[in-house]
Backbone as a printed PyTorch tensor [residue, N CA C, xyz], in Angstrom:
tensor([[[ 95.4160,  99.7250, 103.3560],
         [ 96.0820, 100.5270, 102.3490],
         [ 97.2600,  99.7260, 101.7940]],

        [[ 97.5380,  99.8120, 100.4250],
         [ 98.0740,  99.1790,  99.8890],
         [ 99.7140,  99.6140, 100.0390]],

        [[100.9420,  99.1490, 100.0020],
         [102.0620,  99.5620, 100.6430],
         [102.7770,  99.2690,  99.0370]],

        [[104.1990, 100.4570,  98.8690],
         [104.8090,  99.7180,  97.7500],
         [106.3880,  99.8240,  98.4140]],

        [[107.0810,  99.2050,  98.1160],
         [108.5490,  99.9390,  98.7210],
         [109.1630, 100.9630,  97.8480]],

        [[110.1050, 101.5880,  98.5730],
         [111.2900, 102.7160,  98.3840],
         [112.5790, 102.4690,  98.7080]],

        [[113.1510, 102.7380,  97.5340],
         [114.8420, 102.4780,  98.3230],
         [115.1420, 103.7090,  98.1870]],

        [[115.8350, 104.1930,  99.0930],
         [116.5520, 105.0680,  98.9780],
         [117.5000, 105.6070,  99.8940]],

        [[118.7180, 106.1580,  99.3260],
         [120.0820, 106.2710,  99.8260],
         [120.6920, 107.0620, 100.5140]],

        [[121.0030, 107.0740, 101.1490],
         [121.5910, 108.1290, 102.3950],
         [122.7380, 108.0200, 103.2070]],

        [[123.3180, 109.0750, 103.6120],
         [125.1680, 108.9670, 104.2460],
         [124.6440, 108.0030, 105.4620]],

        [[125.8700, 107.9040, 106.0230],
         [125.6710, 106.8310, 107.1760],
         [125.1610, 107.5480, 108.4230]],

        [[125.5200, 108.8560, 108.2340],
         [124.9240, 109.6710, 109.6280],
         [123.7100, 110.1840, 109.5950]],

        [[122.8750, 109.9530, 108.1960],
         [121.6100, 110.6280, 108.0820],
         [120.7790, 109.0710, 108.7290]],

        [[121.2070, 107.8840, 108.2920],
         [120.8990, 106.3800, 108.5020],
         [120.7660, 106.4400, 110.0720]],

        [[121.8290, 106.8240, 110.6040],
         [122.1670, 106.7310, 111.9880],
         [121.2060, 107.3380, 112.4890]],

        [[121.0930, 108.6980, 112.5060],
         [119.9090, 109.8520, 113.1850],
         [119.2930, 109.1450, 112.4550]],

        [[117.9560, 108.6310, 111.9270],
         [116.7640, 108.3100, 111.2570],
         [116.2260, 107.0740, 112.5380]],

        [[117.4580, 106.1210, 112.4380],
         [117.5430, 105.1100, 113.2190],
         [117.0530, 105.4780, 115.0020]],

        [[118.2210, 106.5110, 115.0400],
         [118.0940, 107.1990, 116.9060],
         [116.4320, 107.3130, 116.9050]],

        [[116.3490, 108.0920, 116.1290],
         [114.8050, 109.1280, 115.9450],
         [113.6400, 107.9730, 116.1750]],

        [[113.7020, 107.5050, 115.6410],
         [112.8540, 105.8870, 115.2310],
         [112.7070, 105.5010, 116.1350]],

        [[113.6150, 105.0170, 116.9710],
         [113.8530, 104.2740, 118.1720],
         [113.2740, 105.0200, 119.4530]],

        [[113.8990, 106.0980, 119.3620],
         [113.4840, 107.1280, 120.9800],
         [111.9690, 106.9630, 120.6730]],

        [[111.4830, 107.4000, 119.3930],
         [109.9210, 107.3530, 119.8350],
         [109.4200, 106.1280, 119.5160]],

        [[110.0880, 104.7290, 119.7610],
         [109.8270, 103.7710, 120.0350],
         [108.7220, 102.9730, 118.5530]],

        [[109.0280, 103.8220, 117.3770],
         [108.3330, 103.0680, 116.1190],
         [109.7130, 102.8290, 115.1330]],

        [[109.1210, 102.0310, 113.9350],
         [110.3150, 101.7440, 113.3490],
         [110.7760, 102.9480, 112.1610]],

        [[111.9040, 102.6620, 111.2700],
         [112.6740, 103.8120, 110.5880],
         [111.2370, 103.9160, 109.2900]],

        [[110.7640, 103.1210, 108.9720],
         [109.6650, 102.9310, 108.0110],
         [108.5450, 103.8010, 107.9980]],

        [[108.2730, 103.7970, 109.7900],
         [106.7650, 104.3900, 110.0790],
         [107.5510, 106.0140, 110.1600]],

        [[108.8200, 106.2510, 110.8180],
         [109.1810, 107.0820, 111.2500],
         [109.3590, 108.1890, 109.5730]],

        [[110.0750, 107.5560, 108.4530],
         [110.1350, 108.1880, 107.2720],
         [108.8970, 108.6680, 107.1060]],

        [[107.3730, 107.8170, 106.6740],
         [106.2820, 107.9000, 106.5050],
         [105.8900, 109.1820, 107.1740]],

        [[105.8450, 109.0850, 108.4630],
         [105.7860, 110.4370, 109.4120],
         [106.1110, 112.2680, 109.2390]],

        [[107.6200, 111.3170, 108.8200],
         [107.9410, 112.5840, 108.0640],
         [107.9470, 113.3100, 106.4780]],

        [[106.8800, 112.4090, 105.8750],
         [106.8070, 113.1160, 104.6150],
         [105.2470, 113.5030, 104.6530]],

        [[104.5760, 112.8810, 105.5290],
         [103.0910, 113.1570, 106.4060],
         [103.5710, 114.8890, 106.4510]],

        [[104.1780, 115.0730, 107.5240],
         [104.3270, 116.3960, 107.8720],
         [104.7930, 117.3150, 107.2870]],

        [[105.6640, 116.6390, 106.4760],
         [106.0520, 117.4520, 104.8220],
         [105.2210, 118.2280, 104.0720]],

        [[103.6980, 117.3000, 103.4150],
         [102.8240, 117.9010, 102.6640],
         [101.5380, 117.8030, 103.1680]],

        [[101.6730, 117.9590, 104.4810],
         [100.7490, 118.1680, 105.2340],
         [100.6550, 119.6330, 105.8620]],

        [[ 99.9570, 119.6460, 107.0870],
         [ 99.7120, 120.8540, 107.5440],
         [100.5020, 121.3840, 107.5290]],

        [[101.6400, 121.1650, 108.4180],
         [102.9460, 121.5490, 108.4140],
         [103.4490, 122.7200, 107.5840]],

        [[103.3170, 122.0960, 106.6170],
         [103.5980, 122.4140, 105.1510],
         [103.2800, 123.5520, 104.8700]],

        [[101.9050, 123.4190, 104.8160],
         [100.7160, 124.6890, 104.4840],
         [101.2210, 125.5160, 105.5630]],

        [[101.2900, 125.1860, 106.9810],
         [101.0870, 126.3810, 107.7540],
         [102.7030, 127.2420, 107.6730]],

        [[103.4980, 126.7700, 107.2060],
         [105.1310, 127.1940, 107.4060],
         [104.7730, 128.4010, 106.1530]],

        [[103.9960, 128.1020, 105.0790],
         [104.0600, 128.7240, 103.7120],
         [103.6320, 129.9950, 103.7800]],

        [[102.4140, 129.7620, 104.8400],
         [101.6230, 130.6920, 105.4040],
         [102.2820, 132.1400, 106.5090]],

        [[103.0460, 131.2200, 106.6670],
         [103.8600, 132.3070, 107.6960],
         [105.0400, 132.8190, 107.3130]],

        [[105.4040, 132.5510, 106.3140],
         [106.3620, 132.7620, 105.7040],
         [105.9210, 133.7750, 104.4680]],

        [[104.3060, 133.9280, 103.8450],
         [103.3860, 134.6520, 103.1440],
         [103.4100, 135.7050, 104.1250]],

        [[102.9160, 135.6870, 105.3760],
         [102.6420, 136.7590, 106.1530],
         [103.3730, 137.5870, 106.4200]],

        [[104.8480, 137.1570, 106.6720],
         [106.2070, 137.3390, 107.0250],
         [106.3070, 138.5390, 106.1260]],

        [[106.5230, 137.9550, 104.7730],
         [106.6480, 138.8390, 103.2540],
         [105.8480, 139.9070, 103.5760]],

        [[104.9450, 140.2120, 103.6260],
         [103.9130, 140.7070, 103.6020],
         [103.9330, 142.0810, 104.5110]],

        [[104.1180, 141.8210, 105.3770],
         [104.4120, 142.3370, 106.7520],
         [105.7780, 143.4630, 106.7120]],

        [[106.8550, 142.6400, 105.8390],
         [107.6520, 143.6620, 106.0980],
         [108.3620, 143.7500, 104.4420]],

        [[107.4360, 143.7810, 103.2940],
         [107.2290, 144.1530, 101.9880],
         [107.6350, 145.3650, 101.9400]],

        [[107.8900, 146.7660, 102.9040],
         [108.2330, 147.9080, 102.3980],
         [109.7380, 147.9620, 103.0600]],

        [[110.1260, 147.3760, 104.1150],
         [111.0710, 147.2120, 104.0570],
         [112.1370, 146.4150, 103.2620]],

        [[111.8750, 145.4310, 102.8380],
         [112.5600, 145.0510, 101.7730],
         [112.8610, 145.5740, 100.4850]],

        [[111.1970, 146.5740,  99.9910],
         [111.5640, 147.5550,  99.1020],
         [112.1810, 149.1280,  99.0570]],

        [[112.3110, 148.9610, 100.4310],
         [113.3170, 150.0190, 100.4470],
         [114.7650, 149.6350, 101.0610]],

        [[114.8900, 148.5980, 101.4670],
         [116.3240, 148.3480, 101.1960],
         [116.9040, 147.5380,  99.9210]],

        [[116.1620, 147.0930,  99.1630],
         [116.7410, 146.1210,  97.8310],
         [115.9070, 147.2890,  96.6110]],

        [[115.1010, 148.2790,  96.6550],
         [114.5550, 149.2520,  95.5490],
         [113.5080, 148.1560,  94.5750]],

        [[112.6540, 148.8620,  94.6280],
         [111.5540, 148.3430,  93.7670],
         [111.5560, 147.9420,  92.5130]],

        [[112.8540, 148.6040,  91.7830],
         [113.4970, 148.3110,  90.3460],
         [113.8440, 146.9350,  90.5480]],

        [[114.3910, 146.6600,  91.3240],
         [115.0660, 145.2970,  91.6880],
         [114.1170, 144.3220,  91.7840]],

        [[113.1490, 144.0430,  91.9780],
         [111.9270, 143.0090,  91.8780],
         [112.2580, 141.8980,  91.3470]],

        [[113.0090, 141.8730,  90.1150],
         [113.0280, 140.6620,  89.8560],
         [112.3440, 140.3090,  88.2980]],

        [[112.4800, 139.3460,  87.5160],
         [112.0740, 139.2620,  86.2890],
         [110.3230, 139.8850,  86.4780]],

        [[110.0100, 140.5310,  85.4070],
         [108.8750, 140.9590,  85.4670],
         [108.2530, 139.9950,  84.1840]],

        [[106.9300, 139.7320,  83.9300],
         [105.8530, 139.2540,  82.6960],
         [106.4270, 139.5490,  82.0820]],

        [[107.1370, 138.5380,  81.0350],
         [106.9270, 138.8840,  79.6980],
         [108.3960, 139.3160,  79.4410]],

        [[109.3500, 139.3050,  80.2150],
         [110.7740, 139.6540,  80.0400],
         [111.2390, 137.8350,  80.2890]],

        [[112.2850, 137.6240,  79.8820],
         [113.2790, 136.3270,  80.1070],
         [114.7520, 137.0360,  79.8610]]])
């Protein structure tokens, strides 16, 4: 697979933890970024969205009865 680089910028303590992280599990900050944008738009991803869908879902009448159903939020066709 073909590789391109990325620069990109970060405080010294996000550098630092990236670095720790990298290291404890014994790969480098490169594979370790990669890893984590893997799990980003990966399953991860999907399954957090999912539970967080269900979540809604689940307790949809409570929210509409403590915030009122008027309250919803922009509806079609309004701006």
């Amino acid at each position: 697979m073909a590789k391109t680089q990325l620069n990109v910028r970060v405080d010294e303590g996000t550098a630092r933890a990236a670095r720790e992280r990298a290291l404890a599990r014994g790969i480098s900050v490169n594979r370790y970024i990669e890893e984590l944008v893997r799990q980003d738009t990966g399953e991860a991803g999907r399954a957090f969205v999912e539970a967080a869908a269900d979540f809604m879902k689940q307790y949809e009448s409570v929210f509409a009865e403590e915030f009122g159903r008027d309250r919803e939020g922009p509806r079609e066709g309004r701006r």
